[in-house]
C-alpha positions as CSV (number, residue, x, y, z in Angstrom):
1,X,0.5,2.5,25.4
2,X,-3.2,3.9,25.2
3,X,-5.7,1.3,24.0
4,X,-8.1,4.0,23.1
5,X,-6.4,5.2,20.4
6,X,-7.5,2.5,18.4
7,X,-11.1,2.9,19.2
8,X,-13.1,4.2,16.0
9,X,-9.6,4.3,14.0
10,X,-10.1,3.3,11.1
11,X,-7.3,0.5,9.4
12,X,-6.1,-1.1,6.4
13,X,-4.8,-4.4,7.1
14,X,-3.7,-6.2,3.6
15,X,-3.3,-9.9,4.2
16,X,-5.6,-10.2,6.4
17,X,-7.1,-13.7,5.6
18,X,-3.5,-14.9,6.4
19,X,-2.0,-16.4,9.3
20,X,-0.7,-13.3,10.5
21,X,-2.8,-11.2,9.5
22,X,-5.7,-12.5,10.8
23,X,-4.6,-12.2,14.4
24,X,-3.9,-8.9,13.4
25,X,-7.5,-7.8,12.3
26,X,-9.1,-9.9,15.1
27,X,-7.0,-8.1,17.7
28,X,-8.0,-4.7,16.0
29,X,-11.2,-5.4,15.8
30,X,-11.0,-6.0,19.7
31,X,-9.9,-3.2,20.0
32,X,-12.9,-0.8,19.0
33,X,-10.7,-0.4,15.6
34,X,-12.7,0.0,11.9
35,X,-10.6,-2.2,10.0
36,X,-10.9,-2.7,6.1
37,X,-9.0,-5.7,4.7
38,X,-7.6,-6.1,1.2
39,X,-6.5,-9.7,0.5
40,X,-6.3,-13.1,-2.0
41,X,-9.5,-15.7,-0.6
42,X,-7.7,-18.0,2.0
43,X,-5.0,-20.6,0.8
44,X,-6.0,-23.4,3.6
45,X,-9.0,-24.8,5.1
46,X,-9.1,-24.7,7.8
47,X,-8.2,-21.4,8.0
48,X,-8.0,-18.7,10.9
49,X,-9.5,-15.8,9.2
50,X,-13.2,-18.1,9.0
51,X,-13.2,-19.1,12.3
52,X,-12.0,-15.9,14.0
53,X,-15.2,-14.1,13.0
54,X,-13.3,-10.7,13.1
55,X,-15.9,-8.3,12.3
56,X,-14.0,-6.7,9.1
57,X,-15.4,-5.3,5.8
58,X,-13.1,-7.9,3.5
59,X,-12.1,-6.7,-0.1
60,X,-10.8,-10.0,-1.9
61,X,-8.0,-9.4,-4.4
62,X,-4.6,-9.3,-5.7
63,X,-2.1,-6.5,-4.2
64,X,-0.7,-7.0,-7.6
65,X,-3.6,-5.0,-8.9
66,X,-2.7,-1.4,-8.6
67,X,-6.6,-0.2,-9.7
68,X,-7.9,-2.3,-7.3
69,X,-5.8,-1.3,-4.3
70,X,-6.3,2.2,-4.9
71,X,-10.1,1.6,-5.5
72,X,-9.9,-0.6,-1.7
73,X,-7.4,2.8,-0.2
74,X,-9.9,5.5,-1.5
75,X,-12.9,3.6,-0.1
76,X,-11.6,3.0,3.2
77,X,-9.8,6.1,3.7
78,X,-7.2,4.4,6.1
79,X,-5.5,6.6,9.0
80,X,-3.2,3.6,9.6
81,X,-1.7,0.9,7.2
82,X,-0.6,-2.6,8.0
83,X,0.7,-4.0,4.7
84,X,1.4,-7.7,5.5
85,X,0.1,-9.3,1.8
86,X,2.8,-11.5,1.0
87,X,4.2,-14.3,-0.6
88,X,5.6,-15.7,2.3
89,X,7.6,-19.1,1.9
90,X,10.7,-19.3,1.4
91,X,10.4,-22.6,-0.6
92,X,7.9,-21.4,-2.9
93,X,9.9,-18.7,-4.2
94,X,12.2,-21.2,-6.0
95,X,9.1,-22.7,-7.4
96,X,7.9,-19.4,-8.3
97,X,10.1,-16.5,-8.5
98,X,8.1,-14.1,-10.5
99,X,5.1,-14.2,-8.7
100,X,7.1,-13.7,-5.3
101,X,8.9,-10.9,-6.7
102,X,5.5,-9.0,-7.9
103,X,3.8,-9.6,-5.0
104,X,6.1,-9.0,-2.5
105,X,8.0,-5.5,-4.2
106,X,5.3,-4.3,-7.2
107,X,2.4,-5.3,-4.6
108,X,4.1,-2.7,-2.1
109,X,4.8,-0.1,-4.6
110,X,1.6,-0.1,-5.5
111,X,0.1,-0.2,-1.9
112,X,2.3,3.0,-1.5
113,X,1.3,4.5,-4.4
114,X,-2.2,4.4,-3.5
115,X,-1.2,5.8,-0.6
116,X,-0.4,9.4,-1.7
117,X,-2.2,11.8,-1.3
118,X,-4.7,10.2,1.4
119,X,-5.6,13.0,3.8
120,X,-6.0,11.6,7.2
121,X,-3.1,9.3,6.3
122,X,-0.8,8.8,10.0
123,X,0.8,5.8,9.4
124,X,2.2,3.2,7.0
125,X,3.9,-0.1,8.5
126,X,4.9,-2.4,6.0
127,X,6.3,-5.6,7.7
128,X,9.0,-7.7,5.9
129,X,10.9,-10.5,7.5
130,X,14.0,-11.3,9.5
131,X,15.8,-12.5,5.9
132,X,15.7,-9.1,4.8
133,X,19.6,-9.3,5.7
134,X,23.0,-10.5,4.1
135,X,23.4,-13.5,6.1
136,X,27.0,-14.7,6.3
137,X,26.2,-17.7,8.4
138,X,28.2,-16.0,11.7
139,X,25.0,-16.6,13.5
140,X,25.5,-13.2,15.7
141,X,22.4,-11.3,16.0
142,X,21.5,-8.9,13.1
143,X,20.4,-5.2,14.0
144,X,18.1,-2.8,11.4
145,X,21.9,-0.6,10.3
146,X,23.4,-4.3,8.9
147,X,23.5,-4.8,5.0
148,X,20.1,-6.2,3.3
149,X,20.5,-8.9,1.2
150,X,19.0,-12.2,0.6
151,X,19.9,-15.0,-1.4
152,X,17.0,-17.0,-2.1
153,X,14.2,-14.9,-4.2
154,X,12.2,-14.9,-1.2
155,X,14.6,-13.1,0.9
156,X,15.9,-11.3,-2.1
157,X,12.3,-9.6,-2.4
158,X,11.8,-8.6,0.8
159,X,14.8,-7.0,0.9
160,X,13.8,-5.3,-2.2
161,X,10.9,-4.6,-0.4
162,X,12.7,-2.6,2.0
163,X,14.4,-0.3,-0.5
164,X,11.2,0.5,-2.0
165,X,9.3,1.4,1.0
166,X,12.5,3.7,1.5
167,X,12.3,5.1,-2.0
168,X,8.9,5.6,-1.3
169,X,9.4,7.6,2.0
170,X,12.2,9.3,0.7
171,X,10.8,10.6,-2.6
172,X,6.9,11.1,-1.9
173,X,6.5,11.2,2.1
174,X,8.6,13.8,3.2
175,X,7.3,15.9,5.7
176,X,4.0,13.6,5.3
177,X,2.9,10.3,7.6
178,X,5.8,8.2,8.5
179,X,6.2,5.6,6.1
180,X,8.0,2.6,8.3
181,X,9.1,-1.3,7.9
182,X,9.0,-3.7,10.6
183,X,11.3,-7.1,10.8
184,X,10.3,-9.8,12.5
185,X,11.4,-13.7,12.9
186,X,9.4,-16.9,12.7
187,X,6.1,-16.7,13.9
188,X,4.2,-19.5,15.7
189,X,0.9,-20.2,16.9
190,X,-2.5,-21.1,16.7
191,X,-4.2,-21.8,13.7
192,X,-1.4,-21.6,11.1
193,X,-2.0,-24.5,8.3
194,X,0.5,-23.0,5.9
195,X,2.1,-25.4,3.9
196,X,5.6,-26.1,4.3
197,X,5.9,-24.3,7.4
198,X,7.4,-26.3,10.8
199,X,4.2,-26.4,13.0
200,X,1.7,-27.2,10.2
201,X,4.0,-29.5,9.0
202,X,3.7,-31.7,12.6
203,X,0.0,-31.1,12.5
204,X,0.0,-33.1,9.4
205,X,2.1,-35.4,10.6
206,X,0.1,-36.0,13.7
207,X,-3.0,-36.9,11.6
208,X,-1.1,-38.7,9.2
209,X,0.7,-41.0,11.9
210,X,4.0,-40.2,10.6
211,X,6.8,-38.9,11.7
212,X,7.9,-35.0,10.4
213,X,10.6,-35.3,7.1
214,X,13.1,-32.2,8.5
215,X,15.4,-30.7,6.1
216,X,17.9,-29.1,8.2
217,X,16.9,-30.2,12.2
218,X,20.2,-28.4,13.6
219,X,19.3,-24.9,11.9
220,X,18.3,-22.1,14.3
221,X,15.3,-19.8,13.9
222,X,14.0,-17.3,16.5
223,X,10.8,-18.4,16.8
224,X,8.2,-16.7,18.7
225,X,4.3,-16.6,19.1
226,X,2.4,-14.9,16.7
227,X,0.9,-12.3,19.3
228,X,4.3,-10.8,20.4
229,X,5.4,-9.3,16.9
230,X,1.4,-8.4,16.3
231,X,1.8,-6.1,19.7
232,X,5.5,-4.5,18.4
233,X,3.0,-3.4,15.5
234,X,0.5,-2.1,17.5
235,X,3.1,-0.4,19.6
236,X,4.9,1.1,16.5
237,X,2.2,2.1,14.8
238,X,1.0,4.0,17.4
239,X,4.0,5.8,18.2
240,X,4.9,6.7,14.6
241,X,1.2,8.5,14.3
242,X,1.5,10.2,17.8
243,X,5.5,11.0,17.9
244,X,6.8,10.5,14.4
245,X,9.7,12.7,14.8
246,X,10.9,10.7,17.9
247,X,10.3,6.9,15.8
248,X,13.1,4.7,13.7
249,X,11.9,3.7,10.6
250,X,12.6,0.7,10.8
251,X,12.4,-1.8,13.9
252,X,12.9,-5.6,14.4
253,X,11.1,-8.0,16.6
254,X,12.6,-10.8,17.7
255,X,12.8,-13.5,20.7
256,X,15.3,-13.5,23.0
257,X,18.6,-14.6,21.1
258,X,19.9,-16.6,24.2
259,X,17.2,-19.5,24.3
260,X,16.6,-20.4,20.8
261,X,16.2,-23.9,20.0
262,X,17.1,-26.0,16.9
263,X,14.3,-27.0,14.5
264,X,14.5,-30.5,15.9
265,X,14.4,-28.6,19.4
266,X,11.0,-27.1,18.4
267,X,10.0,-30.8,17.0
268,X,10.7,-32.3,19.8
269,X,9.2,-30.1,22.5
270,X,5.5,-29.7,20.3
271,X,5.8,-33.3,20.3
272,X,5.9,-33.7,24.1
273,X,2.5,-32.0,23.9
274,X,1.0,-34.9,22.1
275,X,2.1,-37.9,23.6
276,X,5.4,-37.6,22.2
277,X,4.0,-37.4,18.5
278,X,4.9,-37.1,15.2
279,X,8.6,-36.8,16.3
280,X,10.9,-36.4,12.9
281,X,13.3,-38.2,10.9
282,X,16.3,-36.3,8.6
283,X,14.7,-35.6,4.9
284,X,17.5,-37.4,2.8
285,X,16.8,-35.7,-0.3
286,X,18.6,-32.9,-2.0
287,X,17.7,-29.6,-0.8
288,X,17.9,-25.9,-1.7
289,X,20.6,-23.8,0.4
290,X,18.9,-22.3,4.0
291,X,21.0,-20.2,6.5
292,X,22.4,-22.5,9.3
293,X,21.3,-19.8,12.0
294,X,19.4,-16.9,12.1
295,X,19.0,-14.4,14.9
296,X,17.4,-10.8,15.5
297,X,18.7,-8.0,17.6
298,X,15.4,-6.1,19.2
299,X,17.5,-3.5,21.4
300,X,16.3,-0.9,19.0
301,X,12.6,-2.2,19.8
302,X,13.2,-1.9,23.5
303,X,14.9,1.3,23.7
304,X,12.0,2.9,21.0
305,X,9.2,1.3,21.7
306,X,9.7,-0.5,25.1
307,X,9.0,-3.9,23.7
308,X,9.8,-7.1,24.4
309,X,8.4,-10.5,24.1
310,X,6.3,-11.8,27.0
311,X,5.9,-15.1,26.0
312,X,9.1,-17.2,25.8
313,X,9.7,-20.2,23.9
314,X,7.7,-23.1,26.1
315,X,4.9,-20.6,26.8
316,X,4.7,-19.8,22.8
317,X,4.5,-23.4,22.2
318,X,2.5,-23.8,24.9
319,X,-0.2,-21.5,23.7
320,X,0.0,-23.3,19.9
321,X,-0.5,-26.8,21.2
322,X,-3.6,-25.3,23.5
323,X,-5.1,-23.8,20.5
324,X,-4.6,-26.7,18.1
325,X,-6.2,-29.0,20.8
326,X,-9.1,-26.8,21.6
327,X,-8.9,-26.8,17.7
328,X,-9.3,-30.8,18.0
329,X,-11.9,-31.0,20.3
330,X,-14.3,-28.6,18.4
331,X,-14.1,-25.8,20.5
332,X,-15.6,-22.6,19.4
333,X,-12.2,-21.1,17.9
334,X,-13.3,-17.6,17.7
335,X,-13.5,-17.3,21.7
336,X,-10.2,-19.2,21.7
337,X,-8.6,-16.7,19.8
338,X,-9.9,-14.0,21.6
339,X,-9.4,-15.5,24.9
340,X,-5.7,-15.9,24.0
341,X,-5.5,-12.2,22.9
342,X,-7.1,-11.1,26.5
343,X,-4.2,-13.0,28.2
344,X,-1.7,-11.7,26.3
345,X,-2.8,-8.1,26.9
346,X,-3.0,-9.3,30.8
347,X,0.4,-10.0,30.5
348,X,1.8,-6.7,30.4
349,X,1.9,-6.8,26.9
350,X,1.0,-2.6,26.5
351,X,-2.0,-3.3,24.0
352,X,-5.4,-4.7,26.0
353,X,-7.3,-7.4,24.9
């Protein structure tokens, strides 16, 4: 993996006031990258896009608006492509199918759209989600040649988001840039206030005093820091601009499958962290249906890519509860971050900090 690459290189990164995405354009931005970013104003304060301070020219705006994402694509003139502007909860698309459903599959039709035709164009990585597949509650690990599926409209549409991006490829990128979806599970880390989501959840509950109200605590989820999927990105975008005959098209990353713990598990240890709060009691109420376990397969990523996670679960939720306490004792955030992202990179991880 050659850092330099991303030197001077210049990158669209939609959803980048997001969780995800703004480790994503802080890490690029470390990386001597010129990164553009197309996304809606940020959902939380806090919020890990203001404190980061990635130095980013920031287009706000709805992916749902194909003039103003092909406005955003001819101005920045992108060589790479992270799409990662979402509607990302699972619970919300019940509350709000439409919207999920035109963000998640029109938004990325018309990201690709926008796409054509772009002349230094040398790769598009759209990430989706571990729910992309047909989950028949076996709990064996699912690999990128199973059937897509989805039965909740979040899962549904990225799913659907899948087929498009192949449509796409198939119909308007042939013998172009690689067009190319990535898959990965439940991310966790530092400074992630998304509602309805398991750490922010026990963040409230910690300033609240309460306990967290859990809807299914023995459900499995392969959870893993933020900063391992972010470097399979880095790692696949890469190799699909500088060996895009030898890339899949699609790649999952995913924690080791052995060693994944139950959402009261995950409860439970960030608790230990904090003196053994919130802790969480069973949510009595009726809820909607959630797979019981889900796991990823990421042989594909190591044979491809050679990826792997370095951090494993205690050290993810190790590096979480660090941030969030720097967090609470008014630390400056930004060198936090980028502090975190130097580690990583020291770790092995292929992408330097």
């Amino acid at each position: 993996m050659n850092g330099e690459f991303w030197r001077g290189r210049r990158v669209l990164v939609t959803g980048h006031t997001g969780f995800k995405g703004a480790w994503l354009g802080l890490w690029l931005d470390r990386l001597g990258a010129e990164v553009e970013g197309l996304a809606l104003a940020p959902k939380t304060e806090p919020c890990l896009w203001t404190l980061a301070g990635a130095n980013i020219r920031s287009t706000v705006g709805d992916i749902r608006d194909p003039r103003l994402v092909r406005a955003t694509v001819e101005q920045c003139r992108p060589q790479i492509v992270f799409h990662l502007a979402a509607q990302a909860l699972v619970r919300e698309s019940y509350r709000d199918p439409l919207d999920t459903y035109g963000t998640n599959v029109l938004g990325t039709a018309n990201l690709l759209e926008a796409c054509r035709g772009v002349e230094d164009l040398r790769a598009v990585l759209v990430v989706t989600s571990d729910k992309v597949y047909e989950n028949d509650g076996a709990g064996r690990a699912f690999e990128e040649t199973d059937r897509l599926g989805g039965h909740d409209p979040y899962s549904s549409s990225k799913a659907c988001t899948e087929l498009v991006t192949a449509s796409y490829r198939d119909s308007f990128f042939r013998g172009g840039p690689p067009i190319a979806t990535a898959r990965a599970g439940n991310v966790i880390g530092g400074g992630d206030w998304s509602p309805e989501r398991l750490i922010p959840d026990c963040l409230r509950a910690l300033d609240a005093g309460d306990p967290v109200s859990l809807r299914y605590p023995q459900a499995v989820r392969p959870w893993q820091h933020v900063l391992d999927p972010l470097a399979g990105y880095l790692r696949f975008a890469e190799a699909l601009a500088c060996r895009p005959g030898a890339m899949p098209r699609t790649v999952n990353f995913g924690p080791d499958t052995a060693a994944l713990p139950t959402v009261a598990g995950l409860v439970d240890a960030f608790s230990a962290c904090f003196g053994g709060k919130p802790g969480w009691v069973r949510d009595p109420s009726p809820q909607p249906p959630e797979a019981v376990a889900l796991r990823l397969s990421s042989a594909l990523a190591a044979r491809s890519l050679a990826w792997r996670p370095r951090l494993d679960f205690d050290a993810a939720l190790s590096w979480t509860a660090e941030w969030h306490r720097a967090m609470r004792a008014g630390e400056d955030m930004a060198r936090v971050s980028r502090q975190q992202i130097r580690r990583y990179g020291e770790l092995g991880g292929g992408i330097a900090g």
